[in-house]
C-alpha atoms as one frame of an Amber mdcrd trajectory, in Angstrom:
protein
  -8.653   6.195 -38.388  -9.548   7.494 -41.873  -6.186   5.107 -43.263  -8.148
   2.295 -41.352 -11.375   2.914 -42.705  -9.610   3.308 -46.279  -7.961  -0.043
 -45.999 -11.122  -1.175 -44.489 -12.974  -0.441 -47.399 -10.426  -1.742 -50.577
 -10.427  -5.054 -48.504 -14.404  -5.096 -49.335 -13.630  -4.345 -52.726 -11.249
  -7.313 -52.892 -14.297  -9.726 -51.692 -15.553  -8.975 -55.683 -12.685 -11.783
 -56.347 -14.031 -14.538 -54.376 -16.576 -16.567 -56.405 -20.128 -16.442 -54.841
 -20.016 -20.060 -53.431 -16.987 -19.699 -51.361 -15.233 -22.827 -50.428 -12.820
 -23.479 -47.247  -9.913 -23.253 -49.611 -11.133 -19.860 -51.055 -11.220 -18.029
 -47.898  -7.650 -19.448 -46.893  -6.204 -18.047 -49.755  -8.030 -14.700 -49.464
  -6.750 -14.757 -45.686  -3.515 -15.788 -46.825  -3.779 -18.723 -44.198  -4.332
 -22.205 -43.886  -7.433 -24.197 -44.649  -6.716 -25.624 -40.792  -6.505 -22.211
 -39.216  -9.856 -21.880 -41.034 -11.863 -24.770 -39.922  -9.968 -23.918 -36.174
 -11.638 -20.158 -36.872 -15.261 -21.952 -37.228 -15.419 -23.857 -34.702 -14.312
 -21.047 -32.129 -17.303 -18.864 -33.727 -14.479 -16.381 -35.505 -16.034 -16.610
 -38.586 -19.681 -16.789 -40.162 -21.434 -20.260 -39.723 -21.127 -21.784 -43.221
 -23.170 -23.912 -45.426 -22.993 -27.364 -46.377 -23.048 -27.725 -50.412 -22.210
 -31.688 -50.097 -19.947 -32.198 -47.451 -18.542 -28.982 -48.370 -18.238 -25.824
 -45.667 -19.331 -22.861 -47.644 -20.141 -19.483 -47.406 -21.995 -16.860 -49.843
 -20.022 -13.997 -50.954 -22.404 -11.729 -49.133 -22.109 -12.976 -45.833 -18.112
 -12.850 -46.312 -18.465  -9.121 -47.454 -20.760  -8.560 -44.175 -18.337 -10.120
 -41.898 -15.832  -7.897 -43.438 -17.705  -4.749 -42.196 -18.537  -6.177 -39.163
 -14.848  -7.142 -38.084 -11.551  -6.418 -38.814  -9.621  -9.758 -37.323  -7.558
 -11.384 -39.621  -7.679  -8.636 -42.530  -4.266  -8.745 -43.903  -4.280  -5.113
 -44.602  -5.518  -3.982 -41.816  -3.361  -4.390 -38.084  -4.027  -7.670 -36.621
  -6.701  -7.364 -34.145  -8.424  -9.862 -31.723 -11.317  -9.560 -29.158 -12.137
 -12.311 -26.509 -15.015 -12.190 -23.963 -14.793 -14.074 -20.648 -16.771 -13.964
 -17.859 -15.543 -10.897 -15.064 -14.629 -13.598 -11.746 -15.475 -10.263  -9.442
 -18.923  -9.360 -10.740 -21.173 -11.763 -12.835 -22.826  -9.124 -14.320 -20.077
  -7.847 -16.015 -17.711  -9.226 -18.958 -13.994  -9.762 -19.228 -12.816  -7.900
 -22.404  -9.302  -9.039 -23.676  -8.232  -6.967 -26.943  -4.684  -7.721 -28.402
  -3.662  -5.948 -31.626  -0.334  -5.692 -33.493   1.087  -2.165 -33.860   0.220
  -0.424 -36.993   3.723   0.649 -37.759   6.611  -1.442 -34.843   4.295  -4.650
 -35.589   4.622  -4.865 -31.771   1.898  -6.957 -30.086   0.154  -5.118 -27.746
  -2.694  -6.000 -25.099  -5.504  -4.823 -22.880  -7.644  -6.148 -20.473 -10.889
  -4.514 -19.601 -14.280  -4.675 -17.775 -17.142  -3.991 -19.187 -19.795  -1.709
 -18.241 -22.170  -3.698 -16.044 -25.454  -4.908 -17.425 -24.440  -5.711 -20.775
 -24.922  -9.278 -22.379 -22.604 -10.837 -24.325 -23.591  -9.476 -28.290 -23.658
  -6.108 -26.039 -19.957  -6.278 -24.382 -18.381  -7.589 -27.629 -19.980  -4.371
 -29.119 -18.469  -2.203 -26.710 -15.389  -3.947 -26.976 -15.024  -3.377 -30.530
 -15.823   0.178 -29.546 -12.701   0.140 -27.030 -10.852  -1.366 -29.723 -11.181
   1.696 -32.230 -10.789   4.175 -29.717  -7.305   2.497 -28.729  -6.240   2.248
 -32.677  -7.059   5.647 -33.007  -4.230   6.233 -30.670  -1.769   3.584 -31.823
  -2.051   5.317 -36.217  -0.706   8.482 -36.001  -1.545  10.500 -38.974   1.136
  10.762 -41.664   2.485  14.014 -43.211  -0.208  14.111 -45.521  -2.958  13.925
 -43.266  -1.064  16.631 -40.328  -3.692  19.164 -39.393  -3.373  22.530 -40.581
  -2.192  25.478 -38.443  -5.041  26.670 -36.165  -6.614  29.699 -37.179  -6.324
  32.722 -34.130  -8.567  32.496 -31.434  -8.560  28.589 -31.761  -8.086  26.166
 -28.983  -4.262  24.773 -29.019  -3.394  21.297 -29.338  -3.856  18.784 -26.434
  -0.097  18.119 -24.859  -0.452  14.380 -23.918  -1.330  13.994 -20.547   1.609
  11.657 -18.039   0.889  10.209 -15.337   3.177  12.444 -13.598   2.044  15.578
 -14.412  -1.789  14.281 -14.010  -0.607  13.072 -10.143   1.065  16.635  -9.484
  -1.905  19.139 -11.135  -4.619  17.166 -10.548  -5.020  14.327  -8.405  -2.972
  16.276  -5.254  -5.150  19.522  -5.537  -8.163  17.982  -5.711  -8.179  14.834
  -3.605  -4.634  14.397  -1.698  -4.839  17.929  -0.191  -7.877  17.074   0.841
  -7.413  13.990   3.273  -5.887  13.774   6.415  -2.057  14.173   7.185  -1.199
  10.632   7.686  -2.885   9.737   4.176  -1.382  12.714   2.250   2.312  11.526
   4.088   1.496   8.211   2.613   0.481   8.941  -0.908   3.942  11.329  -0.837
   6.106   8.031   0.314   4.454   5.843  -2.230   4.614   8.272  -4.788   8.491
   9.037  -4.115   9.742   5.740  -3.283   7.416   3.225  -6.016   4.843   5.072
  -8.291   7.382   7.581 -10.190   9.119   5.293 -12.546   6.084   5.390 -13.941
   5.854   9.383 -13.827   7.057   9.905 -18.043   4.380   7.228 -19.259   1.329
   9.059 -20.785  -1.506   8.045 -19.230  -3.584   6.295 -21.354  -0.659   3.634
 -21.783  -1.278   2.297 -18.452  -2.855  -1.294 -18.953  -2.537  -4.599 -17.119
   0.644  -5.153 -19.286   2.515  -1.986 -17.372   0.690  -2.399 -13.969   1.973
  -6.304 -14.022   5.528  -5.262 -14.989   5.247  -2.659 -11.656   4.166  -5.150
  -9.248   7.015  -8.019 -10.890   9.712  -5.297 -10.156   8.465  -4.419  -6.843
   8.621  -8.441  -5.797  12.372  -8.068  -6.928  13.155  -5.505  -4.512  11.737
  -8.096  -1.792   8.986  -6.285  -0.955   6.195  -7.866   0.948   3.587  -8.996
  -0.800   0.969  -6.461   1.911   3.357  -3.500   0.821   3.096  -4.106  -3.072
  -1.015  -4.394  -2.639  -0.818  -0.923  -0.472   1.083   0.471  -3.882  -1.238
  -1.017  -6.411  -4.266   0.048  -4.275  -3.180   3.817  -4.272  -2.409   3.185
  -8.231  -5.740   2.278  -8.951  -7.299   5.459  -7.004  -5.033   7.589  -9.183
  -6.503   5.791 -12.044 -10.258   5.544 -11.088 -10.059   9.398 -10.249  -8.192
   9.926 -13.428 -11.337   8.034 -15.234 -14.116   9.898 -12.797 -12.757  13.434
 -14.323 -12.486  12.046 -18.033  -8.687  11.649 -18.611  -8.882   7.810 -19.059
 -11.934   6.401 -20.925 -11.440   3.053 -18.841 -10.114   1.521 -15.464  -7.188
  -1.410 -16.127  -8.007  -4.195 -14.099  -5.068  -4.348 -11.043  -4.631  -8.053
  -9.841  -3.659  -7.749  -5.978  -1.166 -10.318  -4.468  -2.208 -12.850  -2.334
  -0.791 -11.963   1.387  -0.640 -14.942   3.838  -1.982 -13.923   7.343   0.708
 -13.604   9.908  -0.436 -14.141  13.917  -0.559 -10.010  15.138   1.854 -10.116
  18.046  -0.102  -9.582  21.217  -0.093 -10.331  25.342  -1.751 -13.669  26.284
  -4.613 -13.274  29.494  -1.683 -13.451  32.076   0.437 -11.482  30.713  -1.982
  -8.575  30.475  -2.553  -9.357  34.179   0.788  -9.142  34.829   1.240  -5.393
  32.975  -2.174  -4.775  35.368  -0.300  -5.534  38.414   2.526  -3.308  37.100
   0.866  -0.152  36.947  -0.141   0.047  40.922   3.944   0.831  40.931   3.356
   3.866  38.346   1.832   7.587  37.745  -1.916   6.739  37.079  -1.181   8.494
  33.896   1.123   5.744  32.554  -1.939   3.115  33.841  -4.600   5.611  31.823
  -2.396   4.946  28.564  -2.806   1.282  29.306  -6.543   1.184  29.653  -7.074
   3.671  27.121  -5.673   1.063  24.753  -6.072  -2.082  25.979  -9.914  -1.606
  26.894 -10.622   1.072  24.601  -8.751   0.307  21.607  -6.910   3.909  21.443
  -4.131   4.219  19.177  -0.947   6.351  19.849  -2.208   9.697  18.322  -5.700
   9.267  19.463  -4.544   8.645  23.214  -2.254  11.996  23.074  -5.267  14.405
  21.322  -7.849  12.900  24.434  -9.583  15.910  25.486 -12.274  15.704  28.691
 -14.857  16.987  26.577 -14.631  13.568  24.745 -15.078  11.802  28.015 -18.656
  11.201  28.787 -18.804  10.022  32.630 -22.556   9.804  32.327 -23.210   8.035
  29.638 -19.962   5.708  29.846 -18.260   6.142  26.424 -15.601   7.927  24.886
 -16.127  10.174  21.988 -13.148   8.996  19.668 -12.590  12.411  17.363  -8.920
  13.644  17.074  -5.387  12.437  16.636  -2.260  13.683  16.905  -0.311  13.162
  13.779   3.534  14.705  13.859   2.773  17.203  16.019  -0.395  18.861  14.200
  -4.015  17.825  15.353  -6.224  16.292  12.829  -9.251  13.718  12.342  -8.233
  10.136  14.004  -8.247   6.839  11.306 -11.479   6.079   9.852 -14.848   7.451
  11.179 -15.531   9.537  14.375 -16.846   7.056  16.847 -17.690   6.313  20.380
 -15.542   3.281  22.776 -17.352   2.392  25.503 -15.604   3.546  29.474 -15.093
   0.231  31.220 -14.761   0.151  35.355 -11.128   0.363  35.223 -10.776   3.026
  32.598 -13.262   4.734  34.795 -11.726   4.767  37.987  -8.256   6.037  36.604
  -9.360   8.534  34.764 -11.374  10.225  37.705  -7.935  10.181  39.911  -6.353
  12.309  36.908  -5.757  16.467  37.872  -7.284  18.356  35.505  -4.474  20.390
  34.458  -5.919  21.694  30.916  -7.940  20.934  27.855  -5.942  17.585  27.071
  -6.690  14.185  29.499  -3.252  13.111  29.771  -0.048  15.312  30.001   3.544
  14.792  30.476   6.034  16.485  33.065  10.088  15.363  33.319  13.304  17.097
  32.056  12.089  16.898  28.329   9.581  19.335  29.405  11.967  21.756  31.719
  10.071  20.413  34.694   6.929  21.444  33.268   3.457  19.807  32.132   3.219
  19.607  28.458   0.596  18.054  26.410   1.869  14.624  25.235   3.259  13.536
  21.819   3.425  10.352  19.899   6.568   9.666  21.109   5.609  10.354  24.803
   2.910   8.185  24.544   5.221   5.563  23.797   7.720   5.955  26.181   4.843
   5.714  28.600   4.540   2.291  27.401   8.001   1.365  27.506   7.937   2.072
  31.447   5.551   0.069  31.978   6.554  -3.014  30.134  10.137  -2.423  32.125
   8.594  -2.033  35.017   6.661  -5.269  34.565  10.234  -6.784  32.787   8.493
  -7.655  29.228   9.896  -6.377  25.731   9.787  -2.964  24.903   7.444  -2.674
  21.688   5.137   0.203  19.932   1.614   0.995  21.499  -0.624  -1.398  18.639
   0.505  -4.839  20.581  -2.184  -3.080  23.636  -4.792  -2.697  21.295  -4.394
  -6.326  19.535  -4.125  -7.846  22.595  -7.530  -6.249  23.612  -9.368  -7.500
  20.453  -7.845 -10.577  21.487  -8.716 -11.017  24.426 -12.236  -9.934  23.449
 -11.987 -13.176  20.447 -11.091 -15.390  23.430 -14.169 -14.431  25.353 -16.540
 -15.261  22.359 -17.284 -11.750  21.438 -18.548 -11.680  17.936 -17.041 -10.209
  14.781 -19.204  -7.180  14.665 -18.892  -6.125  18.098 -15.173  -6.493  17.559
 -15.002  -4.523  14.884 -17.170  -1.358  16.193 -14.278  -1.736  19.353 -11.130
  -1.434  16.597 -13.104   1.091  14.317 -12.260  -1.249  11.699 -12.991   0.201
   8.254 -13.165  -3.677   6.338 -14.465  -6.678   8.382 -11.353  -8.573   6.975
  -8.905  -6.719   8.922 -11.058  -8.014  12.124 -11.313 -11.541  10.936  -7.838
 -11.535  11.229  -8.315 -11.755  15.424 -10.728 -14.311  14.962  -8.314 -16.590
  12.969  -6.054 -16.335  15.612  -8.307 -16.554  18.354 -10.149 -20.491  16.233
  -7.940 -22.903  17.654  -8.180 -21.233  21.399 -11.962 -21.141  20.684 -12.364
 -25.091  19.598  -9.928 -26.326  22.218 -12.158 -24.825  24.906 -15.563 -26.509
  22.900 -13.727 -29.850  23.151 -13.220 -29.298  26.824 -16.788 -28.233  27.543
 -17.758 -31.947  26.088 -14.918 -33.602  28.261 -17.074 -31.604  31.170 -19.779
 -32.882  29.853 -18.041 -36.205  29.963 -17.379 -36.134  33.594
């Protein structure tokens, strides 16, 4: 930064050259650009507002020599720098910062794009941007021979190793916040790490901008991912990053662009078929009907259905106190928040005619088991499922198309989005919307019959 502030300063000593009325055609020649670029620099506010001395633009030497301190774009000894504001589409009180500057040494053109700190007007944000802007060149010069530091004395602190983004993911972020989440999320962040986020393991982590982050997601679309998978990588990017800036390895948070997903329809069981799985389940154990209620009418998942203890059923109060899953065999905290699913009159009367054999509601007994009860699995769970979709002679599918087609089938009954939502334990209201998308046309076709009633 010194070389910077060097060049900085015998540029100011070059402004002793220009005369003290200076013309249009002075300060293009000073620039070493053209009198165009100059009058295009005015009127986008680049420069200082000239004068008029006839129809002449002009400027005073002194306000040329205090733009010079003030900013560095266009200096032809110094890096090429500029610094645009815009407004931030995602929070109006904040400011989009774009900063571009040429490399120092390659010449390379490089870019970021950053958010300002909210609350900041506009003379405020550019101030902080030019702030940014430093910090980044101090980065970009590294010191010559000349200027090396000398050999620390003993007892000294040693210098700073650069910090990746791999070695930040594996010493810091997995100790203090992976580890610390629940099996199914730390699986996750291990699958996303392995399969996607490592290329970018050997990058120091300062060097991640929009620049890198849009070349990730543009090589990600070319292994034909879909566009929901790419937004689940970019989202567990940016926690890496916003922890990385909560602890004070990053002095700023790139802005990540998501992709915009199209909604597909969730596959689930119209009204008659659901009364047709209903009619099914007088032919089966009433612990293969319990794993239908429990997720039809309670909106259990898989795990959560196999970790069902009786001390989570409340008989007197009607509801079910949703508080474990079973994730690959180990127990653990279910998806989202501990919550309570109300006990409808079906769910109700099959659970009473259960046998109480242990801790768990629901256990399994067949050849798997030695002839034994065992408490269930994931994979039991399922195959309870799949016997009774055979039974009734419908496709064989996973355990989620019971709980879509309950929210469903609440959407079709006019239940509200909020009362839908508390059902699914949905943690964003946009994941419930979803139902009620699919659930519109059902919902306006029925409105337009009402009138035809009406009609009658």
């Amino acid at each position: 930064m010194e070389r910077l502030e060097a060049a900085f300063t015998a540029r100011e000593d070059l402004c002793v050259s220009l005369p003290e009325v200076v013309y249009v055609n002075d300060l293009a020649k000073w620039l070493r650009t053209s009198e165009q670029a100059i009058r295009d620099r005015v009127r986008r506010g680049q420069l200082p507002r000239p004068g008029k001395v006839g129809r002449r633009c002009a400027w005073s030497r002194g306000s040329i020599v205090e733009w010079v301190r003030e900013s560095a774009i266009g200096r032809p000894d110094c890096p090429k720098m500029t610094l645009t504001l815009r407004p931030y589409p995602k929070d109006p009180t904040r400011f989009h910062v774009d900063l571009q500057v040429k490399h120092p040494v390659t010449e390379q053109a490089l870019r970021r794009r950053i958010a300002s700190p909210k609350g900041l007007d506009e003379h405020k944000a550019r101030r902080w941007g030019q702030a940014q802007l430093e910090k980044w060149l101090r980065v970009l010069v590294a010191p010559g021979k000349e200027d090396a530091p000398a050999p620390k004395a003993p007892g000294q602190a040693a210098l700073r190793v650069e910090l990746t983004l791999e070695r930040f993911y594996q010493d810091h972020f997995t100790p203090t916040y992976v580890r610390l989440q629940r099996e199914a999320t730390q699986t996750a962040y291990a699958s996303l790490w392995r399969n996607h986020l490592r290329t970018l393991g050997n990058m120091p982590l300062a060097a991640i901008d929009e620049s890198v982050i849009d070349k990730l997601a543009a090589d990600l679309v070319a292994k034909k991912l879909e566009p929901s998978t790419i937004n689940l990588v970019l989202a567990k990017l940016a926690k890496v990053l916003r922890w990385a800036h909560k602890h004070k390895h990053i002095s700023s948070v790139p802005i990540i662009e998501r992709l915009r997903v199209s909604s597909k329809p969730r596959l689930h069981y119209t009204a008659e078929q659901l009364a047709h799985l209903r009619a099914a389940l007088a032919k089966l154990d009433p612990a293969d009907a319990a794993v239908f209620f429990l997720a039809v009418e309670a909106g259990l998942r898989t795990g959560e259905i196999a970790a069902l203890c009786w001390e989570d059923v409340d008989f007197e109060h009607g509801v079910i106190h949703v508080r474990r899953t079973i994730f690959r065999g180990s127990e653990g905290p279910p998806k989202g928040t501990v919550a309570e699913v109300g006990l409808s009159a079906n769910l109700r009367a099959v659970l009473s005619r259960l046998d109480r054999l242990g801790r768990r509601v629901l256990y399994r007994k067949s050849h798997h088991t030695d002839g034994k009860h065992a408490e269930h699995t994931e994979h039991s769970v399922r195959a309870a499922l799949n016997r009774i979709q055979r039974t009734a002679g419908v496709d064989q599918t996973g355990l989620h198309i019971l709980l879509h087609s309950g929210i469903t089938f609440l959407a079709d009954q006019g239940a509200d989005v909020h009362t839908l939502r508390h059902f699914a334990r949905h943690a964003r209201l946009q994941t419930t919307e979803a139902y009620i998308h699919q659930s519109r046309r059902r919902l306006v076709q029925g409105a337009a019959k009402l009138f035809d009633g009406n009609g009658q």
